[in-house]
C-alpha positions as CSV (number, residue, x, y, z in Angstrom):
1,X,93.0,79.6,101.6
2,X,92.0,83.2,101.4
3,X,89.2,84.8,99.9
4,X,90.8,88.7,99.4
5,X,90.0,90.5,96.6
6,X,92.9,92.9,97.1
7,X,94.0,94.1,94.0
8,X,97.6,95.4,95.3
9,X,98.4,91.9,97.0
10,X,97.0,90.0,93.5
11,X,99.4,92.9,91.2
12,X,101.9,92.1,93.9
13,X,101.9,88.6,93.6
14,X,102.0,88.8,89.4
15,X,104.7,90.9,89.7
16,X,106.7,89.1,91.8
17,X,106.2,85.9,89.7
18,X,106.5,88.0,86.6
19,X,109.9,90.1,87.2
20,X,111.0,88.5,90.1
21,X,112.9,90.0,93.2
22,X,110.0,88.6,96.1
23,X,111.5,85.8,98.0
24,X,108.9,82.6,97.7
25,X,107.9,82.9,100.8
26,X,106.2,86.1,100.7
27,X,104.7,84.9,97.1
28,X,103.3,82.3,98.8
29,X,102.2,84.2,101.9
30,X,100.2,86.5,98.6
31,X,98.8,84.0,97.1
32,X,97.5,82.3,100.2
33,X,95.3,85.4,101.2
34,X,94.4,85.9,97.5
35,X,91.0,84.3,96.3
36,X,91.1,81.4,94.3
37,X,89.9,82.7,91.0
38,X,92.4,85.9,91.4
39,X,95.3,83.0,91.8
40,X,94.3,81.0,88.8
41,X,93.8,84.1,86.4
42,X,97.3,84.6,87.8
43,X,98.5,81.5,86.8
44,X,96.5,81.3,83.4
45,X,97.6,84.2,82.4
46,X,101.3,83.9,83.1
47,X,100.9,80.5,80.6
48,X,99.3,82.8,78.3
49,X,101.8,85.3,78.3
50,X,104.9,83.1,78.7
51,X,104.6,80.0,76.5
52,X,106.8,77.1,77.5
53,X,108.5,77.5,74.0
54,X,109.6,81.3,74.7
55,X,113.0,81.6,76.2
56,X,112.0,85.0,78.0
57,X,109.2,82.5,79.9
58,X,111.9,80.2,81.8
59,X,112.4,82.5,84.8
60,X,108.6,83.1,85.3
61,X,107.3,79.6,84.7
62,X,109.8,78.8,87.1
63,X,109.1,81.2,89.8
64,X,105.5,79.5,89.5
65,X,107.1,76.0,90.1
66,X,109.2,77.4,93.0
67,X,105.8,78.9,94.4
68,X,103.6,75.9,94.2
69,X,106.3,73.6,96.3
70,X,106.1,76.1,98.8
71,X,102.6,76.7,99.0
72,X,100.8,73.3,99.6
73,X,97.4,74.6,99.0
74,X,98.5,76.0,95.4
75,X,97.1,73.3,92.9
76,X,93.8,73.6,95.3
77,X,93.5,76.8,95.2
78,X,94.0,76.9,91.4
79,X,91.7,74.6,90.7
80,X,88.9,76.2,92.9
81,X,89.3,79.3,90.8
82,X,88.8,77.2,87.4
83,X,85.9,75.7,88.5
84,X,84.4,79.0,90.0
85,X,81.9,80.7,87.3
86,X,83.8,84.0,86.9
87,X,86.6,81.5,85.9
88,X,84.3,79.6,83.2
89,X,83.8,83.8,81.7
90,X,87.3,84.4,81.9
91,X,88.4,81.6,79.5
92,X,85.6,82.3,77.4
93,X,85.1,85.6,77.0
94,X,88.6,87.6,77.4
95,X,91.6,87.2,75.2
96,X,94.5,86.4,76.9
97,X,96.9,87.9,75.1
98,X,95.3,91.2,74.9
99,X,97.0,91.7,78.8
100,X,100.3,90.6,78.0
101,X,102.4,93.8,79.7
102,X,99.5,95.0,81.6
103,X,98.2,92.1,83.7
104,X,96.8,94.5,86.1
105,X,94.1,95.6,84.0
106,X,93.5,92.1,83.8
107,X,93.5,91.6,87.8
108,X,91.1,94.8,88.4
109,X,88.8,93.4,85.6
110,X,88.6,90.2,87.8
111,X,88.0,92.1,91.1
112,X,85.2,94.0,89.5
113,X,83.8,91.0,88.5
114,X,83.9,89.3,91.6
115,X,82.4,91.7,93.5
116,X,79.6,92.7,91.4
């Protein structure tokens, strides 16, 4: 697991899970150099943006499947970045939904945070 707080590679791996058009491989290859917390606001936020019940979200939620059977340490990694403290203030304190079309905001908020 990686511990870079690159913001390209992190709005490089939301992208490619968001739109598509990355094979898996390189996702996974991002999101293995990626921190932990960067990876699960990833995840979280995709949830958040692209609810099970919205037919728009079936591509992305799947792209997130495809990533975590290729990237062994994915639910790991995830989970290190829920448990991590800057995780705890990102469920409480910032609205989701408020990112939805601009996760990168969201991903450079993170960043700052983790490196303050």
């Amino acid at each position: 697991m990686g511990q870079s707080t690159d913001l390209h590679v992190a709005v490089q791996l939301l992208n490619g899970l968001e739109n598509g058009g990355h094979p898996v491989s390189e996702l996974a290859t991002a999101a293995e150099d990626l921190d932990p917390l960067l990876l699960y606001g990833i995840v979280t936020f995709l949830r958040s943006s692209y609810p099970a019940t919205d037919p728009v979200a079936t591509p992305v939620l799947e792209r997130v499947v495809e990533l975590s059977g290729a990237y062994s340490g994915f639910v790991n990694q995830c989970k290190e970045g829920e448990d991590d403290p800057v995780g705890e203030w990102m469920r409480e304190e910032i609205d989701l939904h408020s990112f939805r079309g601009r996760g990168d905001g969201l991903l450079r908020l993170l960043v700052e945070k983790l490196e303050t």
